[in-house]
Structures are given as structure tokens and as C-alpha cells.
Backbone as CSV, one residue per row, in Angstrom:
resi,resn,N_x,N_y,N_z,CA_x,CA_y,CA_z,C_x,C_y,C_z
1,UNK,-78.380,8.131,24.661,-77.202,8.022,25.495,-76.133,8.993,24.996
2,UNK,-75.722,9.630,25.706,-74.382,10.399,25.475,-73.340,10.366,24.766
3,UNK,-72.213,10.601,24.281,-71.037,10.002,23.819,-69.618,10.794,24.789
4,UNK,-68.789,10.212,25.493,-68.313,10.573,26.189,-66.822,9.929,25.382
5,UNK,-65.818,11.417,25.437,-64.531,11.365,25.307,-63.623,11.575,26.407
6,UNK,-62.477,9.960,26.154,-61.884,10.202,26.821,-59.813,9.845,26.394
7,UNK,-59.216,10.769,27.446,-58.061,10.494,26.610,-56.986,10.014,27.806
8,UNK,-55.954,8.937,27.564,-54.863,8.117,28.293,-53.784,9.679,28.384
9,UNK,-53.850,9.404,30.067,-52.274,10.280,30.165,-51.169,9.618,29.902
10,UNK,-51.090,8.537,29.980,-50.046,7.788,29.750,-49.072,7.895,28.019
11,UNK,-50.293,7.242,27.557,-49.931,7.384,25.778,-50.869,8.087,25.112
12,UNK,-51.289,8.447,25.514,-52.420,9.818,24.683,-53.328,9.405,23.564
13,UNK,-54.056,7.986,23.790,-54.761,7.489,23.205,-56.164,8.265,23.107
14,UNK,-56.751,8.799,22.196,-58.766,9.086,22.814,-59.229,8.124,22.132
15,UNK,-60.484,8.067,23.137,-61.230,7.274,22.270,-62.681,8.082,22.428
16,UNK,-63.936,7.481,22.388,-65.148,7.951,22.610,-66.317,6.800,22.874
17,UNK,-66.832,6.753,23.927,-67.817,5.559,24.518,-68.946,6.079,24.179
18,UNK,-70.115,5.012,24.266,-71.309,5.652,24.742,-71.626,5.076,26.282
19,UNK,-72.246,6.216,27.138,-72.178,5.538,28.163,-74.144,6.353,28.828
20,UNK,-73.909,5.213,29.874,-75.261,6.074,30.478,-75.110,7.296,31.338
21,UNK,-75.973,7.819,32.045,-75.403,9.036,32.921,-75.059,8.009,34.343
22,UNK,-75.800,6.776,34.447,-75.780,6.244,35.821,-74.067,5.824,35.919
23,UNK,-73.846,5.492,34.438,-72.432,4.735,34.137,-71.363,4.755,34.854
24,UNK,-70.637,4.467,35.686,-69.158,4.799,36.304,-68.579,5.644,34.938
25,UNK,-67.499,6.359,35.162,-66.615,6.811,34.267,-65.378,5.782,33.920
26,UNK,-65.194,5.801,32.653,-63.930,4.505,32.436,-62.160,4.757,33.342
27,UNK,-61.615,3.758,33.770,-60.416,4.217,34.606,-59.032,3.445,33.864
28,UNK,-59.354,2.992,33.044,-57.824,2.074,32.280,-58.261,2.350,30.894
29,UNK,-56.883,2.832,30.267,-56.768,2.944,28.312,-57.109,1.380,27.983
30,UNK,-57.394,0.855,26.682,-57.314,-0.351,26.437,-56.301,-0.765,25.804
31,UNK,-55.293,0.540,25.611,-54.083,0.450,25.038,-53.074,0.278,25.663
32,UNK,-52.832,0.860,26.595,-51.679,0.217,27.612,-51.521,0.598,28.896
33,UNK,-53.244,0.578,29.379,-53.802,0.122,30.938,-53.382,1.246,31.486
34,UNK,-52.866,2.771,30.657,-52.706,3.930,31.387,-53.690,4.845,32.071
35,UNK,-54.243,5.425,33.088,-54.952,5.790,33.584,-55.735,7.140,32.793
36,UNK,-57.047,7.105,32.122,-57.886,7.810,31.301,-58.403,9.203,32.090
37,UNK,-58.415,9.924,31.314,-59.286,11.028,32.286,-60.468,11.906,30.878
38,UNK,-61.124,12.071,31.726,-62.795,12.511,30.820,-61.942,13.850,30.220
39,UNK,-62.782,14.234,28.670,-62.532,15.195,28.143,-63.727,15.652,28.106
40,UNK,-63.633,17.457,28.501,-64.875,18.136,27.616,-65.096,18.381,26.274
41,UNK,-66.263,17.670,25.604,-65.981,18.147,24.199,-67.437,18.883,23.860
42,UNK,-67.232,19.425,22.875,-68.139,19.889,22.079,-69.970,18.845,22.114
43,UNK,-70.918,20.073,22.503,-72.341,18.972,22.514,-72.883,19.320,20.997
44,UNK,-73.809,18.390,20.879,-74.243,18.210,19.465,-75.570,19.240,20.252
45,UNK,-75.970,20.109,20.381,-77.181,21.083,20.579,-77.775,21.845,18.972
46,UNK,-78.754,21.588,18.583,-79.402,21.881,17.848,-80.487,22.518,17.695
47,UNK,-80.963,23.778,17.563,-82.482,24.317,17.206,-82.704,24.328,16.048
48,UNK,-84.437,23.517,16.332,-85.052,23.446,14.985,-86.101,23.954,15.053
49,UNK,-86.529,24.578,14.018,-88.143,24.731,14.294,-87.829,26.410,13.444
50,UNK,-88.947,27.200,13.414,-88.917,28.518,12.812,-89.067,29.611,14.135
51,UNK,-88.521,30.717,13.816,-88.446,31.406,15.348,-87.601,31.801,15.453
52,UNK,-86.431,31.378,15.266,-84.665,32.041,15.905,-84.111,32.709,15.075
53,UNK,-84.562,33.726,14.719,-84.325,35.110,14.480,-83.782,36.361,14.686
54,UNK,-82.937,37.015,13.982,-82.428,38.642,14.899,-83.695,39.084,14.872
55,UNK,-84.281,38.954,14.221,-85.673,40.224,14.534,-86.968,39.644,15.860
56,UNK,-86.290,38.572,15.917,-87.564,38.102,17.130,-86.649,39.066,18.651
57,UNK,-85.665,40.164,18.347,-85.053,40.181,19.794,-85.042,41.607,19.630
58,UNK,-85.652,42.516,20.355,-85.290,44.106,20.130,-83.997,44.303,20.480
59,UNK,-83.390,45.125,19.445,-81.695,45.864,19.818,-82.245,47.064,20.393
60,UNK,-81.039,48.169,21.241,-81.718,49.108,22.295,-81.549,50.247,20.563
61,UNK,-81.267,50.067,19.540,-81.952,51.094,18.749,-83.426,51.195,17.726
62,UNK,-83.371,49.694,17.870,-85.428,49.503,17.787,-86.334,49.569,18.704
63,UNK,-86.972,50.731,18.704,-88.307,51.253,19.158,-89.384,50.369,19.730
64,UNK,-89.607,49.582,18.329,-91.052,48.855,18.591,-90.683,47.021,17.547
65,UNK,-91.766,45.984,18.398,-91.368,45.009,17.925,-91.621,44.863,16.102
66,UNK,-91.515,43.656,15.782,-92.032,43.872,14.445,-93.645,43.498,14.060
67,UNK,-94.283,43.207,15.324,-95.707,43.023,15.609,-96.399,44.425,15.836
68,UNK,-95.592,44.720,16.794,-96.205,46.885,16.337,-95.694,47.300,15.753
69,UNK,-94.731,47.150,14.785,-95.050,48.166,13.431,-95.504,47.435,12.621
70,UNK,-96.288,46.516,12.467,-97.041,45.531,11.577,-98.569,46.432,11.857
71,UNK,-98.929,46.424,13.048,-100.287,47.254,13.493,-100.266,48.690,13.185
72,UNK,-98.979,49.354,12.951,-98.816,50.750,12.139,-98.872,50.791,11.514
73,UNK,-98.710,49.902,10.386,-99.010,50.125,9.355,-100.180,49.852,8.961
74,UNK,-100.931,48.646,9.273,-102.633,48.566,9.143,-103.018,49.618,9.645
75,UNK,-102.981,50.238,10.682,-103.838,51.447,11.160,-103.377,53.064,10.095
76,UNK,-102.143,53.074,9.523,-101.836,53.898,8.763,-102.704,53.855,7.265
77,UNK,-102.716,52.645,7.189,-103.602,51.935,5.721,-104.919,52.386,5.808
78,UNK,-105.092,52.005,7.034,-106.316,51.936,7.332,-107.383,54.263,7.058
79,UNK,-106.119,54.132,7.567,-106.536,55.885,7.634,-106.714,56.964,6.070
80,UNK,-105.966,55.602,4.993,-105.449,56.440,3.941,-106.497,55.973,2.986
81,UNK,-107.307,55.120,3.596,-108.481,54.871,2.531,-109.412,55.934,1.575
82,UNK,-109.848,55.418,0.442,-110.451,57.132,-0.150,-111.659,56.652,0.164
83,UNK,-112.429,58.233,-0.630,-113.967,57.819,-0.770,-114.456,57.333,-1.646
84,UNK,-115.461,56.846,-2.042,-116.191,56.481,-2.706,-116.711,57.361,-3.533
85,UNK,-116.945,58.101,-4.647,-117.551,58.904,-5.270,-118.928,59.272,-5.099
86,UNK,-119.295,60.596,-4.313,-120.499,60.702,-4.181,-120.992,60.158,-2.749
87,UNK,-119.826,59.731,-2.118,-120.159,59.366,-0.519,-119.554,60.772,0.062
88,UNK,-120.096,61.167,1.586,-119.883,62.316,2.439,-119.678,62.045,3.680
89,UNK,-118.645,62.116,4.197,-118.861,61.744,5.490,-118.362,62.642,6.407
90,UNK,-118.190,62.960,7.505,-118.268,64.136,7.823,-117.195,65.194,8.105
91,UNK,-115.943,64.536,7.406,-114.609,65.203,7.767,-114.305,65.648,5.917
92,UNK,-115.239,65.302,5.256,-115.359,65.950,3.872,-116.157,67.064,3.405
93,UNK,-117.542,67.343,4.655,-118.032,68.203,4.402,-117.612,69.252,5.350
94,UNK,-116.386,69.298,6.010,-115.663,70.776,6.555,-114.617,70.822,5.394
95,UNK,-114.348,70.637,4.339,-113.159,70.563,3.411,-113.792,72.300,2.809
């Protein structure tokens, strides 16, 4: 259930209910029966979990996500491998 603030024009009492959404809205202070009106306040909104990140969002001066340059660099790795001593393969025997 919600928590809904509200404050007396009359004497400027707040208070804070819990109410349902079906709920009427409250119409009398309990302080001195002055007529209440709803406040907007602040929601309790929370993310949890792993994920919410600057880097999960490209800025317009990053190129590529951080999932392709993760694959650049394996494929860069991948290219810089040596030989084996006494192995030939065929971009060693045009050297």
C-alpha cells in the first residue's frame, strides 16, 4: 500500500496515511477539521540487481560496446599467438 501525504490549509498540519489506490482521498485535518489537500512527495523507487551502469550505455564518443571490444581483444590475442618450435605453417615459410 502506498503512503500518501497530506497537509491542512487551514493550520498546516501534515500528516502521512497509508491508503489503498481504491481509497477516497482524506477531506478533514484531525486537528482542526480544516480542509486537507494531497501532497506530492518523493517515491521510494529503488534498483536492485547488477546492470546499472555508465558503461552498459554508449556515449556518442564510444565507438563500440564493451562486448565488442571484449571480442577485439580475443581476436587480437588470438592472432598474436607464437609457434611452437619446429612447427611451419604456412605464413612462416614465406618469411
Amino acid at each position: 500500500m502506498p503512503i500518501y501525504e497530506y497537509e491542512c490549509s487551514k493550520c498546516g498540519h501534515q500528516m502521512e496515511v497509508w491508503q489503498k489506490f481504491s481509497d477516497k482521498p482524506l477531506g478533514k485535518c484531525e486537528v482542526c477539521n480544516g480542509k486537507l489537500k494531497k501532497l506530492i512527495s518523493q517515491s521510494t523507487f529503488h534498483l536492485k540487481g547488477t546492470g546499472w551502469y555508465v558503461t552498459d550505455y554508449a556515449s556518442k564518443g564510444n565507438r563500440g560496446t564493451p562486448r565488442q571490444e571484449r571480442e577485439k581483444k580475443d581476436k587480437d590475442a588470438g592472432a598474436k599467438k607464437t609457434e611452437a618450435p619446429g612447427e611451419k605453417t604456412k605464413d612462416s615459410s614465406k618469411k
